[in-house]
N, C-alpha and C positions, 0 to 999 in steps of 0.2 A: 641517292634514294635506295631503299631498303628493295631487295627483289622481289618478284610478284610471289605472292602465298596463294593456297588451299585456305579454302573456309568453308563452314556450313559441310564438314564430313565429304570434303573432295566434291562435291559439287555447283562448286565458284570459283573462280580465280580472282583475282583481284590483286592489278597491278597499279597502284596510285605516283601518281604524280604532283608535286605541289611547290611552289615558288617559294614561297613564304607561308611557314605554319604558327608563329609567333602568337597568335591570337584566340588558337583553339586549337584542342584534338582533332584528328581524322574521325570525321564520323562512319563509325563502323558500321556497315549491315545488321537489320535485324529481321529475324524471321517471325511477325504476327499472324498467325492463323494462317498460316502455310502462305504468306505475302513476302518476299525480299524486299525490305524498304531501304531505299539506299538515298540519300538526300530527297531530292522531291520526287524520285522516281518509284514506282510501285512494280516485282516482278510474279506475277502468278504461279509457284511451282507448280500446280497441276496442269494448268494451260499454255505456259509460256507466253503470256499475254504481259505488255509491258505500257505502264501507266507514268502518265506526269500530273503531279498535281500542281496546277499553275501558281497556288496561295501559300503564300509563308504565314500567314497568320492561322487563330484557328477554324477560317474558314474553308471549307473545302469545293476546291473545283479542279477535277480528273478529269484528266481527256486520255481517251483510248490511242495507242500510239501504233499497235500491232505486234504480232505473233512473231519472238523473237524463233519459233523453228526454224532451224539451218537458215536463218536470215539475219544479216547483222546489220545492226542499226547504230544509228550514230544522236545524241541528243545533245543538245545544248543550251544553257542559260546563263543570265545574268542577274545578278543580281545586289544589293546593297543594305546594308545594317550599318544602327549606328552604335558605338560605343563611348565608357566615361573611362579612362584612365589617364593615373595623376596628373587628374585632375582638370582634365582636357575632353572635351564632347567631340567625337569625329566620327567623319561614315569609313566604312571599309567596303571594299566591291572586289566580288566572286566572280570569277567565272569557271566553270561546272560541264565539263563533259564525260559523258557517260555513251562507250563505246561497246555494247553489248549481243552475245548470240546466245543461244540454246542448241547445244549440236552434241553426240555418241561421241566423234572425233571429234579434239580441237586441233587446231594446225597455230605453231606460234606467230605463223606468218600473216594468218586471215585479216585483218584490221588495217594491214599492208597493201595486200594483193590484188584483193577485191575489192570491190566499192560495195557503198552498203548499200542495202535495200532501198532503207529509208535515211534523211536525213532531217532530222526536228530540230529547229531554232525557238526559244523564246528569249527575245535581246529585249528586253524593256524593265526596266528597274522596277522594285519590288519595293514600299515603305518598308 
């Protein structure tokens, strides 16, 4: 695996991890309207306020997860999609964790050391 980078002008880190990438790019962060959307997660730069959006369709349903300040959170999902190649219909299933804080000092140890704040599960398949 490639080592963790800067992103977003030194205010991300983002070190990924992945088993098997065969079937897509890393979906990179994007910053809408000062929002870090990072897979189903939503991060508020002005608040530090960290959102999941339960629906992969384009339905929307956000739940409030909490203020990553100096609190590191831990989230997690599952989930499944299907795909058609040659020639073959099959599901693929994800799982997605997103291990995050807002802090002046990072420490590379933190995700280690401490336990996190919170810790968010959604384990139920997605159509």
């Amino acid at each position: 695996m490639p080592p963790a980078f800067y992103a977003f002008k030194n205010r991300c880190v983002i070190d990924q991890h992945i088993d098997d990438n065969q079937y897509g790019p890393f979906k990179y962060p994007q910053i809408i309207k000062n929002d870090l959307i990072f897979y189903r997660f939503k991060i508020n730069l002005n608040n530090n306020v960290l959102k999941y959006n339960h629906s992969s369709s384009n339905k929307v349903d956000i739940e409030k997860i909490g203020s990553l300040n100096n609190n590191w959170m831990q989230c997690r999902y599952n989930w499944r999609y299907g795909t058609f190649k040659n020639k073959i219909y099959y599901w693929l299933y994800e799982n997605i964790t997103l291990n995050a804080i807002s802090t002046s000092t990072l420490s590379e140890n933190i995700f280690l050391n401490e336990e996190p704040a919170i810790i968010y599960e959604d384990f139920k398949f997605a159509n």
